[in-house]
N, CA, C and O atoms as a CHARMM CRD file, in Angstrom:
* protein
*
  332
    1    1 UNK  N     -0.83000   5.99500 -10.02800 PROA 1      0.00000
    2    1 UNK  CA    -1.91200   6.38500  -9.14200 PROA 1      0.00000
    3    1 UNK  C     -1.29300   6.91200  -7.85500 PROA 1      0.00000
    4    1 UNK  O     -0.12800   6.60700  -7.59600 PROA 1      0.00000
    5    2 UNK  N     -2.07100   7.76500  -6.94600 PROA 2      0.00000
    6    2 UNK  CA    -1.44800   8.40700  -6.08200 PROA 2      0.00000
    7    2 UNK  C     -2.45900   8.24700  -4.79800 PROA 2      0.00000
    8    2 UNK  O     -3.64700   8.53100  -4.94500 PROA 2      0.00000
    9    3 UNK  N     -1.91300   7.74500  -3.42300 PROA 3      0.00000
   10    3 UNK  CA    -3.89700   7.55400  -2.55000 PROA 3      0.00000
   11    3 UNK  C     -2.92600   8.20600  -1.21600 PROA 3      0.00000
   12    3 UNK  O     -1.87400   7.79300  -0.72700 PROA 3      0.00000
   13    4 UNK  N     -3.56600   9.09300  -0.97000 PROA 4      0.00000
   14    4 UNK  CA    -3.34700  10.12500   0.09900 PROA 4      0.00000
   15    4 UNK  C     -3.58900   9.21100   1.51600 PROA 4      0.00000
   16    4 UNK  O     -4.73800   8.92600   1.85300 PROA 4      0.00000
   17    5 UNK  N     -2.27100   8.72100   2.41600 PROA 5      0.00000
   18    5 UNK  CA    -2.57600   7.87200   3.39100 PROA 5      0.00000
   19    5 UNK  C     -3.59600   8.26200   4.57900 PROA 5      0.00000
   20    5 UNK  O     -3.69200   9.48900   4.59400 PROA 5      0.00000
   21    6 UNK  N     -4.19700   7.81400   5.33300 PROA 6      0.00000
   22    6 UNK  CA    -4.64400   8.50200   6.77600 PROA 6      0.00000
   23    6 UNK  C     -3.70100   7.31000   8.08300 PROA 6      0.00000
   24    6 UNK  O     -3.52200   6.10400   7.91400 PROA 6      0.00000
   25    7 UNK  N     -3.29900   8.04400   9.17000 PROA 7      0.00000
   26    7 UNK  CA    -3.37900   7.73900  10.33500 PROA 7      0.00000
   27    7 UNK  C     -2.20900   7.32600  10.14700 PROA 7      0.00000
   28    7 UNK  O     -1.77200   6.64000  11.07100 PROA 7      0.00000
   29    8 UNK  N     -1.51500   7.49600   9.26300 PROA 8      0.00000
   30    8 UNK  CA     0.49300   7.04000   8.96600 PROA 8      0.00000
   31    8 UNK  C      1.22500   8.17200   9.23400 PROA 8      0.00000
   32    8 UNK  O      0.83500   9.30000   9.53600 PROA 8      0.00000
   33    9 UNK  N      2.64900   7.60900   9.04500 PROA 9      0.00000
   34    9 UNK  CA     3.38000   8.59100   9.17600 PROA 9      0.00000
   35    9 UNK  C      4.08200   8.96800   7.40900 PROA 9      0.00000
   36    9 UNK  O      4.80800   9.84000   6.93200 PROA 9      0.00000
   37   10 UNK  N      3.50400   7.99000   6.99300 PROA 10     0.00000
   38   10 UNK  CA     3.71100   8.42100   5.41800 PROA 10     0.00000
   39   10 UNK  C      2.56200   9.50700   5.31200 PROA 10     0.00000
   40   10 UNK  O      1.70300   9.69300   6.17400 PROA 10     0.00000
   41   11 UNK  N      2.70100  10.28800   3.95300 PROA 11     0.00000
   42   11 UNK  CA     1.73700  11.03900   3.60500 PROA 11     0.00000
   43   11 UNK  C      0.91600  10.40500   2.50000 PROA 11     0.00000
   44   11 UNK  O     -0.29900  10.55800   2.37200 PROA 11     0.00000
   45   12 UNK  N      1.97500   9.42000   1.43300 PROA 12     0.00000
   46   12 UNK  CA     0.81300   9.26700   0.02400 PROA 12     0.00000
   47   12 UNK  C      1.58000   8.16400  -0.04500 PROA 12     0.00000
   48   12 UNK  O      2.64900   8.15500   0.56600 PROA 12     0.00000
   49   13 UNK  N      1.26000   7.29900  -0.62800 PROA 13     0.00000
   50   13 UNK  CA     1.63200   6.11500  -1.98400 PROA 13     0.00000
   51   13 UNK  C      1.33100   6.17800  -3.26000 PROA 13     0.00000
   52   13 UNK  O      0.21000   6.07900  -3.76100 PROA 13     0.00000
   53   14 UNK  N      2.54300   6.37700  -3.88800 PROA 14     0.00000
   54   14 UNK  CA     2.71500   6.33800  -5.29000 PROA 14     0.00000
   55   14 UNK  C      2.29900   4.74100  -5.85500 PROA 14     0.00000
   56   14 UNK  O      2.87200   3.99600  -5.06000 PROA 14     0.00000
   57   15 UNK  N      1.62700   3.96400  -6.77900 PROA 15     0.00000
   58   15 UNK  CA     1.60800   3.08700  -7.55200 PROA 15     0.00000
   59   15 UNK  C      1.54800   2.32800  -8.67200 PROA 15     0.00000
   60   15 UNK  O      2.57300   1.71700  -8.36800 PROA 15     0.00000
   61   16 UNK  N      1.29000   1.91400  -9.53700 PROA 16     0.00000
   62   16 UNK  CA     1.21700   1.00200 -10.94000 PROA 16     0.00000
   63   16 UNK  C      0.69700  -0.08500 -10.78900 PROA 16     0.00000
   64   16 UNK  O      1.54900  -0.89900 -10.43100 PROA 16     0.00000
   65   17 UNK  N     -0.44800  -0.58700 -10.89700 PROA 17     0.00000
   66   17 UNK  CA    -0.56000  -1.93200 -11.37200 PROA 17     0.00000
   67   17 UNK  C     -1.22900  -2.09100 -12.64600 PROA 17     0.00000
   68   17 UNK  O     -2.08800  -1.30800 -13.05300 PROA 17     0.00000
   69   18 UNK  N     -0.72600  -3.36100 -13.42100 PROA 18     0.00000
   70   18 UNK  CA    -0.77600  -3.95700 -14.50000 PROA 18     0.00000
   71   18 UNK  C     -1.85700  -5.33800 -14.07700 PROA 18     0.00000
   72   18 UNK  O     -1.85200  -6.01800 -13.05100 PROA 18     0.00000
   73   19 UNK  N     -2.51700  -5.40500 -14.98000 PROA 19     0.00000
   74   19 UNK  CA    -3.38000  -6.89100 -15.42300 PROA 19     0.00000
   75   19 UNK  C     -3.64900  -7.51000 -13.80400 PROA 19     0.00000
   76   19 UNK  O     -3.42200  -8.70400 -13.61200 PROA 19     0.00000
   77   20 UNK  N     -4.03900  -6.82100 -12.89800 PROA 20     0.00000
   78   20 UNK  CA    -3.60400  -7.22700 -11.34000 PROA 20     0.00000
   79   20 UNK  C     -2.54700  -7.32600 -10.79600 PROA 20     0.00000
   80   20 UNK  O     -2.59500  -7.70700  -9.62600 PROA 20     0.00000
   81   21 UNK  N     -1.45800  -7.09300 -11.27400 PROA 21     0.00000
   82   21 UNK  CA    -0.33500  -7.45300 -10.94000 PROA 21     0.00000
   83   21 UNK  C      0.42200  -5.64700 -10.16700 PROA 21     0.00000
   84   21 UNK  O      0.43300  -4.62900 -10.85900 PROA 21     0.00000
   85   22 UNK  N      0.85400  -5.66900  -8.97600 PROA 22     0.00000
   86   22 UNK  CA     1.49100  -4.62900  -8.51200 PROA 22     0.00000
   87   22 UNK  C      3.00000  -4.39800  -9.48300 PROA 22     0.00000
   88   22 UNK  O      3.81600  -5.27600  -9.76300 PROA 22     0.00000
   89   23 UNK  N      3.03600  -3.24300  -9.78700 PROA 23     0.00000
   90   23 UNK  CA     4.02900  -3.33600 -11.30000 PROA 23     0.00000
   91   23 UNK  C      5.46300  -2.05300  -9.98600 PROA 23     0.00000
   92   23 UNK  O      6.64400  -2.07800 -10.33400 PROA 23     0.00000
   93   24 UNK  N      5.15900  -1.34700  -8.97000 PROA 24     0.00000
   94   24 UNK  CA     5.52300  -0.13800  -8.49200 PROA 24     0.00000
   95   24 UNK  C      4.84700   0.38200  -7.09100 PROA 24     0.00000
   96   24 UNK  O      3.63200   0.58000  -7.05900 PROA 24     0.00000
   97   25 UNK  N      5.58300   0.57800  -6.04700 PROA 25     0.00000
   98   25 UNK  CA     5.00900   1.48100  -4.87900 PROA 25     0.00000
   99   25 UNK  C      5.96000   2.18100  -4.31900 PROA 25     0.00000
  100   25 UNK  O      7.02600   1.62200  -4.06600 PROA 25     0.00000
  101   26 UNK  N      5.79200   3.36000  -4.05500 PROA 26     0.00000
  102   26 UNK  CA     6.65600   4.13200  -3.28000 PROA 26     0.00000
  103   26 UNK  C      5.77000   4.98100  -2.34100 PROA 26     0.00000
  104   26 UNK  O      4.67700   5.48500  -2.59800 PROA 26     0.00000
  105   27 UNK  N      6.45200   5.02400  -1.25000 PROA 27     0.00000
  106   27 UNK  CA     6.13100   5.53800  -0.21700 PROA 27     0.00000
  107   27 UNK  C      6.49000   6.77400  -0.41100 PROA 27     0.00000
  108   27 UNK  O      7.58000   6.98200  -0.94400 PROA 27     0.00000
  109   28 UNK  N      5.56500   7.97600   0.01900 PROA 28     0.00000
  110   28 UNK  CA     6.30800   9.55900   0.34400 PROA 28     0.00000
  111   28 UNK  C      6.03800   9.45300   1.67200 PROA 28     0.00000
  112   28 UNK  O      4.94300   8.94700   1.92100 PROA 28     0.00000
  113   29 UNK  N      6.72100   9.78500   2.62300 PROA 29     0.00000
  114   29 UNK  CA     7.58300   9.67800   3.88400 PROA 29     0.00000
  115   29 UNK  C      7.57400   8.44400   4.79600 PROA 29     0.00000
  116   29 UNK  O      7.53100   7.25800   4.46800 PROA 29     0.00000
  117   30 UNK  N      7.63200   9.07600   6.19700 PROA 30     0.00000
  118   30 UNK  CA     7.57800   7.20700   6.81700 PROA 30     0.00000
  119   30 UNK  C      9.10800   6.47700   6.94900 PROA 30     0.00000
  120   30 UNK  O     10.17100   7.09600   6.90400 PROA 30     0.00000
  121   31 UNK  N      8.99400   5.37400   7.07900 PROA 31     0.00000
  122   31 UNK  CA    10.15100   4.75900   7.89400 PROA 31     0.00000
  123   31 UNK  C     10.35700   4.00100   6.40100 PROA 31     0.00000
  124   31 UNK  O      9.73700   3.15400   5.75900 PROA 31     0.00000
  125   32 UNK  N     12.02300   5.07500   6.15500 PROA 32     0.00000
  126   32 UNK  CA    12.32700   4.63800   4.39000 PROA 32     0.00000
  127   32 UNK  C     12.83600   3.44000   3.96000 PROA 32     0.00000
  128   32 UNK  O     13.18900   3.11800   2.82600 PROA 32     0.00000
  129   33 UNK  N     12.83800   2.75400   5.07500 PROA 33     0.00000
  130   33 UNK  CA    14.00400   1.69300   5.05500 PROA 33     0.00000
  131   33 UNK  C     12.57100   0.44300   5.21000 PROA 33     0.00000
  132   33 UNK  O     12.21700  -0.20600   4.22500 PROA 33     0.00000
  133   34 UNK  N     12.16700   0.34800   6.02800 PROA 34     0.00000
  134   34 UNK  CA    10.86000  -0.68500   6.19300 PROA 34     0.00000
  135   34 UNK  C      9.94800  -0.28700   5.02600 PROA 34     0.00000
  136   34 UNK  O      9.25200  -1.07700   4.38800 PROA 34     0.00000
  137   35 UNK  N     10.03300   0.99100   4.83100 PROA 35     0.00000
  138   35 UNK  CA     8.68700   0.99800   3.61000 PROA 35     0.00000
  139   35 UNK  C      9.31800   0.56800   2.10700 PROA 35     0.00000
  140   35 UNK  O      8.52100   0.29300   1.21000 PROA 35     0.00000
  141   36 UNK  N     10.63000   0.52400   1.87900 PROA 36     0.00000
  142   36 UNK  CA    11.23800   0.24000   0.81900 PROA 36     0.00000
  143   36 UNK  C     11.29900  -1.14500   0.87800 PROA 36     0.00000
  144   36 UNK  O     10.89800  -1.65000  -0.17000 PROA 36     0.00000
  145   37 UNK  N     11.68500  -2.01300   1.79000 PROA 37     0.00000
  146   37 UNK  CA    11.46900  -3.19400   2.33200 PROA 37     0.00000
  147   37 UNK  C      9.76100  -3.64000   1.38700 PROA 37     0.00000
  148   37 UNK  O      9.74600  -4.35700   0.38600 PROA 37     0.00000
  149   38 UNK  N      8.92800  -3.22900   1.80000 PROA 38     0.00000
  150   38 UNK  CA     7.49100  -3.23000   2.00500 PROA 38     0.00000
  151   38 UNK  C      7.37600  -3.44200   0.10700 PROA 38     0.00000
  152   38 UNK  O      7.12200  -4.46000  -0.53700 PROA 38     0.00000
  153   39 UNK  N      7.68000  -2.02600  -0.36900 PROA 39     0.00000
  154   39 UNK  CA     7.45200  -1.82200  -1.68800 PROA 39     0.00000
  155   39 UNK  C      7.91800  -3.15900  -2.34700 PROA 39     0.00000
  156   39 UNK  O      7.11500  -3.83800  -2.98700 PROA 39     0.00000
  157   40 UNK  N      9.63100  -3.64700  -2.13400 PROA 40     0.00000
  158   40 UNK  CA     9.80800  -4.90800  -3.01500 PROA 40     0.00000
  159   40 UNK  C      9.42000  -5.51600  -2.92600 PROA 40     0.00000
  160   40 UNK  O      9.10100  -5.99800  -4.01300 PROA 40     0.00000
  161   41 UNK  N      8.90200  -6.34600  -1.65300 PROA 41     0.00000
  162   41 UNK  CA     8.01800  -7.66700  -1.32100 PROA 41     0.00000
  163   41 UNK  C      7.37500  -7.70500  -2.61200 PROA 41     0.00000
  164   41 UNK  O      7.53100  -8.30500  -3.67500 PROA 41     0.00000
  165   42 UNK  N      6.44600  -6.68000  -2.03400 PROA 42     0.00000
  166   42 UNK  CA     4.51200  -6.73600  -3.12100 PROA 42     0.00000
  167   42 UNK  C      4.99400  -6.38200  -4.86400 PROA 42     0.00000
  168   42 UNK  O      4.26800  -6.60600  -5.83200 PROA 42     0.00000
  169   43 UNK  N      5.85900  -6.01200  -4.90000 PROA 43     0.00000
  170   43 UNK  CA     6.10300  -5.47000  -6.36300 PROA 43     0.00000
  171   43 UNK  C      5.99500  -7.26600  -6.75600 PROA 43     0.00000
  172   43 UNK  O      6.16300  -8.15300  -5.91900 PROA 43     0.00000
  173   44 UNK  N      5.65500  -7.50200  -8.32600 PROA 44     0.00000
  174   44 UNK  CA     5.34600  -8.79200  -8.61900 PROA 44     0.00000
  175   44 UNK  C      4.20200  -9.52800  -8.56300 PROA 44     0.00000
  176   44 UNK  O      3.73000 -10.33500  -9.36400 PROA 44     0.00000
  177   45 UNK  N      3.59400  -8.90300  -6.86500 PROA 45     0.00000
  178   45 UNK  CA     2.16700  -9.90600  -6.36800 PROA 45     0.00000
  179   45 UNK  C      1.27100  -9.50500  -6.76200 PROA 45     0.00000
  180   45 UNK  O      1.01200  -8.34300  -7.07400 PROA 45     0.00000
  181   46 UNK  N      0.57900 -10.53100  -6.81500 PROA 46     0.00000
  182   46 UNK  CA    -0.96800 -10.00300  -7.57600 PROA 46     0.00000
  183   46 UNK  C     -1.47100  -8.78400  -5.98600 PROA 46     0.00000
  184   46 UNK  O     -0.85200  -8.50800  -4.95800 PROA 46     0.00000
  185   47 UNK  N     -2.55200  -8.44200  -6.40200 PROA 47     0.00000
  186   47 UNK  CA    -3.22500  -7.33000  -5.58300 PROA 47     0.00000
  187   47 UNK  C     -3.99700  -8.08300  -4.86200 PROA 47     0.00000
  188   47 UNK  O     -4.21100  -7.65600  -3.72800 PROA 47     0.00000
  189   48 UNK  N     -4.67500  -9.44800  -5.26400 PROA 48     0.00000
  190   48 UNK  CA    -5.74000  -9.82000  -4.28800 PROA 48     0.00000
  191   48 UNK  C     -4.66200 -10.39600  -3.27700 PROA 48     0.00000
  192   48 UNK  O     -5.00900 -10.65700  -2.12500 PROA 48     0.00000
  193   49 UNK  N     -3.33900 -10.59800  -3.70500 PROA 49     0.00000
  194   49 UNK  CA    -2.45700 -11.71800  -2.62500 PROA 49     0.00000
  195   49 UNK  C     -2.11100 -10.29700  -1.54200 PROA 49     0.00000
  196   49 UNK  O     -2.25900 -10.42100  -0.32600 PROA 49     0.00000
  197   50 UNK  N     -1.65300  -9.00100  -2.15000 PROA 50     0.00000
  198   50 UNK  CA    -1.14800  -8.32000  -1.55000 PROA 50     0.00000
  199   50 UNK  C     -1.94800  -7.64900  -0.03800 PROA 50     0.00000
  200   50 UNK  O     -1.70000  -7.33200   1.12500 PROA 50     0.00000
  201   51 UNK  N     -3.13200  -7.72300  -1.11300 PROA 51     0.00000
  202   51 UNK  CA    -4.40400  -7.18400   0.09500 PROA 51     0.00000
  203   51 UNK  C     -4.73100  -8.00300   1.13900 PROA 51     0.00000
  204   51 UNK  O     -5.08400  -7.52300   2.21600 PROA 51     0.00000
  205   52 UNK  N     -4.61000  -9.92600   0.83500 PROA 52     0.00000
  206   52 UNK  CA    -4.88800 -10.38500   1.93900 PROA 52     0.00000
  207   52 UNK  C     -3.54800 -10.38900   2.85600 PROA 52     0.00000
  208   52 UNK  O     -3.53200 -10.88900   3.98100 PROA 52     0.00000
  209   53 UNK  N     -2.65200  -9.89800   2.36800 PROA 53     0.00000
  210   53 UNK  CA    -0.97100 -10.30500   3.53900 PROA 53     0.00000
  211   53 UNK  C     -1.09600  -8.77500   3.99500 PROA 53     0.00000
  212   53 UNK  O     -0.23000  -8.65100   4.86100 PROA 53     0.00000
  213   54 UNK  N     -1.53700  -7.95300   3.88700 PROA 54     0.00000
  214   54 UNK  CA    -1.47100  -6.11800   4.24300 PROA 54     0.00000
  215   54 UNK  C     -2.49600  -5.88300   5.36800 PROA 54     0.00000
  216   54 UNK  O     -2.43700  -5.37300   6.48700 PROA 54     0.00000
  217   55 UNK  N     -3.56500  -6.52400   4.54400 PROA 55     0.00000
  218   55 UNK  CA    -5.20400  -5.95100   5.13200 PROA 55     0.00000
  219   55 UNK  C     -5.02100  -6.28000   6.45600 PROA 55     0.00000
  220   55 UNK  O     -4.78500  -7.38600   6.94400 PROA 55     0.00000
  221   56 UNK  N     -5.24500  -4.45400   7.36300 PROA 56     0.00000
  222   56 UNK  CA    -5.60200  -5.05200   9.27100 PROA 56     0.00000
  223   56 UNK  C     -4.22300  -4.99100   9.68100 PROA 56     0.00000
  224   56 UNK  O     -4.17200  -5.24400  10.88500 PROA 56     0.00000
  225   57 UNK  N     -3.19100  -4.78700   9.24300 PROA 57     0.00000
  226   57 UNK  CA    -1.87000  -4.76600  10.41100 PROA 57     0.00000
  227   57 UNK  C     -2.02800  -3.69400  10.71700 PROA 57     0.00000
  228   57 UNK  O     -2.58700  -2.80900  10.06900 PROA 57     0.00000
  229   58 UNK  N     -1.33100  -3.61300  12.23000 PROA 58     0.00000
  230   58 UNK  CA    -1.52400  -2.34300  12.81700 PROA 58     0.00000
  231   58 UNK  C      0.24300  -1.71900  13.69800 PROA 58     0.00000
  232   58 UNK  O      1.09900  -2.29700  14.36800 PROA 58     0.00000
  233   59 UNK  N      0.08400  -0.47700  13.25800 PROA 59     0.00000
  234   59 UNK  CA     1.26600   0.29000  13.57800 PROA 59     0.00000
  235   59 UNK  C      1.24300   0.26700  15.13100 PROA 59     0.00000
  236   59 UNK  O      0.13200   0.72500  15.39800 PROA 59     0.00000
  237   60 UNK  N      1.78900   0.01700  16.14400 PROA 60     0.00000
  238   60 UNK  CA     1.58800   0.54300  17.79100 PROA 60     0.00000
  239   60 UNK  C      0.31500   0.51000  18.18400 PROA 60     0.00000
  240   60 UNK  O     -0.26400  -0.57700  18.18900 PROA 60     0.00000
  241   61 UNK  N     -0.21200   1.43900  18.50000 PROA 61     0.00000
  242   61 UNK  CA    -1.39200   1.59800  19.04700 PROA 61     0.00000
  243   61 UNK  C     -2.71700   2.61600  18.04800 PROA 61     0.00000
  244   61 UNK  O     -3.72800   3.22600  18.39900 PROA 61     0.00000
  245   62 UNK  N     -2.11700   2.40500  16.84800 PROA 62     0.00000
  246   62 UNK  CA    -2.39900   3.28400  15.80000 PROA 62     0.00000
  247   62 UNK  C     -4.11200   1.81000  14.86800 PROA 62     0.00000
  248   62 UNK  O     -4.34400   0.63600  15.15700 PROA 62     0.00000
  249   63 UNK  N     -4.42100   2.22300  14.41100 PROA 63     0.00000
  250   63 UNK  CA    -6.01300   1.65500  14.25300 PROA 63     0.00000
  251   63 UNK  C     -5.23900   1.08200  13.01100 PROA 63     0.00000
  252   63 UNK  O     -5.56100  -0.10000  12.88800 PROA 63     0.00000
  253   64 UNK  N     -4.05800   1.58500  11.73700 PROA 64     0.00000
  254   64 UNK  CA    -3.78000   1.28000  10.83700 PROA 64     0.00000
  255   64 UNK  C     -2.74000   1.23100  10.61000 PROA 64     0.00000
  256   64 UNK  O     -2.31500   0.83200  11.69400 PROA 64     0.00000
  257   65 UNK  N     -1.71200   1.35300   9.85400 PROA 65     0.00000
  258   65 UNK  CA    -0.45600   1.14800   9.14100 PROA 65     0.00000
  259   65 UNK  C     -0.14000   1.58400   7.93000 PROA 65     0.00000
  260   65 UNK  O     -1.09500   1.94000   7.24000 PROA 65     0.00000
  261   66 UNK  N      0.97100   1.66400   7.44900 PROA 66     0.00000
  262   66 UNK  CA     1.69300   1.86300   5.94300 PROA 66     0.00000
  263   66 UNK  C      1.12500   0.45600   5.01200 PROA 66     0.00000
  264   66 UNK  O      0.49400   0.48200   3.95600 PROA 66     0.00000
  265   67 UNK  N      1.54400  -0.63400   5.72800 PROA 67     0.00000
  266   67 UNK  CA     1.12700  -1.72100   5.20000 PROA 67     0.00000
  267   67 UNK  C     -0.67400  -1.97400   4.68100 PROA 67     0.00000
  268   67 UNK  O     -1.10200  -2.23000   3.55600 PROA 67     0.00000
  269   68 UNK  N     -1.42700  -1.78500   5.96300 PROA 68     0.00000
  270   68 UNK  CA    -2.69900  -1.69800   5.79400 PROA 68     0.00000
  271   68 UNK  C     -3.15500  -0.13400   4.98700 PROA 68     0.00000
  272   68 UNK  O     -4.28000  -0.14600   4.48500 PROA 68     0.00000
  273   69 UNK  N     -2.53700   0.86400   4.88000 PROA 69     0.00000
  274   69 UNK  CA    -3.19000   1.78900   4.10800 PROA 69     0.00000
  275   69 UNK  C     -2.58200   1.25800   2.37700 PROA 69     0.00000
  276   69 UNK  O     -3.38100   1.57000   1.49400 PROA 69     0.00000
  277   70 UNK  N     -1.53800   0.65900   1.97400 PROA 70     0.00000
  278   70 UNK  CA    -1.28400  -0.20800   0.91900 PROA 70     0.00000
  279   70 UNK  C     -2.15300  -0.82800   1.00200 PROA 70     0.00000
  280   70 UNK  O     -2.63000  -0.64900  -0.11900 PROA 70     0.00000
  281   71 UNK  N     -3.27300  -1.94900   1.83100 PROA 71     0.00000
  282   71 UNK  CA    -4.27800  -2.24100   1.01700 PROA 71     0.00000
  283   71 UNK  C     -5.28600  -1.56100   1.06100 PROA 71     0.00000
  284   71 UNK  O     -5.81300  -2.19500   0.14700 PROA 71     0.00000
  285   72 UNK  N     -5.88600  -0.97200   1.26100 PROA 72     0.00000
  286   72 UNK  CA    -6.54800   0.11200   1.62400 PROA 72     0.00000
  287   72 UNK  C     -6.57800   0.85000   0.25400 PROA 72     0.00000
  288   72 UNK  O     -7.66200   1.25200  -0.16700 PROA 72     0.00000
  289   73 UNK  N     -5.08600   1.10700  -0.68100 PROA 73     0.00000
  290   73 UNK  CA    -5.35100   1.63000  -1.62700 PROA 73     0.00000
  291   73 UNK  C     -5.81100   0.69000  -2.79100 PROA 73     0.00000
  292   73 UNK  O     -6.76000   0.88400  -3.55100 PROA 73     0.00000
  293   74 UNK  N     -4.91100  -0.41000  -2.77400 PROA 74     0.00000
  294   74 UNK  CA    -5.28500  -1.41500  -3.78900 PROA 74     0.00000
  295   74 UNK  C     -6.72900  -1.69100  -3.68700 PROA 74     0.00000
  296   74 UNK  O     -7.15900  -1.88000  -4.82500 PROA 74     0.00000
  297   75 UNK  N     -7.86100  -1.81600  -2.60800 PROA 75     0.00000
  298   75 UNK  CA    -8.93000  -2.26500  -2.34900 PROA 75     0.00000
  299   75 UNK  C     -9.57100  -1.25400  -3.38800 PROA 75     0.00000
  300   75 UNK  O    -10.16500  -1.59800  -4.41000 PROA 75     0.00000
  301   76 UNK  N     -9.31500   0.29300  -2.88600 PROA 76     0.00000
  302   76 UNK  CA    -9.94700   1.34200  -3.81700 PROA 76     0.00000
  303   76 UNK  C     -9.63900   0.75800  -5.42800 PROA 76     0.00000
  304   76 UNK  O    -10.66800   0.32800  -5.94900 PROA 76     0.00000
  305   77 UNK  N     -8.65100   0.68700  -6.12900 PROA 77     0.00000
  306   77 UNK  CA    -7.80800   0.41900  -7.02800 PROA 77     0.00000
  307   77 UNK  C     -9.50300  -0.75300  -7.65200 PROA 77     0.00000
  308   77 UNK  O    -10.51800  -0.34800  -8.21900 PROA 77     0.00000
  309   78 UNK  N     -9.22000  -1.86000  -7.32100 PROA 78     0.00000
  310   78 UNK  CA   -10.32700  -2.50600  -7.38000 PROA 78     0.00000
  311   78 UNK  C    -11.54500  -2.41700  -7.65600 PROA 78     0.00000
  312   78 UNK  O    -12.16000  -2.74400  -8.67000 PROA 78     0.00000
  313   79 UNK  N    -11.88400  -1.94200  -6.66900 PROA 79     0.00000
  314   79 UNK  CA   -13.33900  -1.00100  -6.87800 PROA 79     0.00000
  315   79 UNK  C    -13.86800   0.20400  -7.36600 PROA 79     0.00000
  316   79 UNK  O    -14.91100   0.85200  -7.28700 PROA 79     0.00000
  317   80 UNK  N    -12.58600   0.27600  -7.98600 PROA 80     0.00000
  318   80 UNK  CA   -12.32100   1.48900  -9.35200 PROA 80     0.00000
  319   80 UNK  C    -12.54500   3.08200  -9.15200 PROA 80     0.00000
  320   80 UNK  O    -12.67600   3.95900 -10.00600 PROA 80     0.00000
  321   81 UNK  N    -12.54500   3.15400  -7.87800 PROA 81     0.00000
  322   81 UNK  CA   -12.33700   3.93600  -7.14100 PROA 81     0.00000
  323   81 UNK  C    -11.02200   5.09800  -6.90500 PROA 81     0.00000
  324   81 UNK  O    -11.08900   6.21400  -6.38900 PROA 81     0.00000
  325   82 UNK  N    -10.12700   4.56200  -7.34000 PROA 82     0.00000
  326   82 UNK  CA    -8.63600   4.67100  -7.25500 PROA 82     0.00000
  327   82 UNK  C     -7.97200   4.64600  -8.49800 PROA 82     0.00000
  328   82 UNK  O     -7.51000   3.56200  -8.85400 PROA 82     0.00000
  329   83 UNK  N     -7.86100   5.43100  -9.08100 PROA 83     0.00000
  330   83 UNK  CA    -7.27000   5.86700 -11.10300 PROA 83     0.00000
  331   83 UNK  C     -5.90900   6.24900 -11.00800 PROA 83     0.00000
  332   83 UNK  O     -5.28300   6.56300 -12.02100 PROA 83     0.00000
């Protein structure tokens, strides 16, 4: 699946999840080193765990994040919204 970020400095997140389970995430752009960081954490976690540790962090003075647009996609993902 692919969810086009807003208000990041990434552009998209690449993903996979299995049976709830986050199986894959990659970041296309953004800070490669924290977002690669980011990707292994959640790889493994279920999606409802991932969404409540993601959901609402905020970049600087920015309304959202890399982290929060990761749940942001999983939420879509969920609500089947997100293929």
């Amino acid at each position: 699946m692919k969810y086009q970020t807003k208000g990041t400095c990434s552009t998209s997140i690449d993903l996979e999840v299995e049976n709830g389970i986050i199986k894959f995430v990659q970041f296309v752009g953004g800070c490669n080193g924290n977002l690669k960081g980011i990707s292994s954490l959640v790889t493994g976690m279920s999606v409802d765990d991932a969404i409540s540790k993601l959901k609402g962090i905020r970049c600087g003075f920015k309304t959202t994040s890399c982290p929060d647009q990761l749940a942001n996609a999983l939420e879509q993902y969920k609500n089947g919204s997100l293929s």
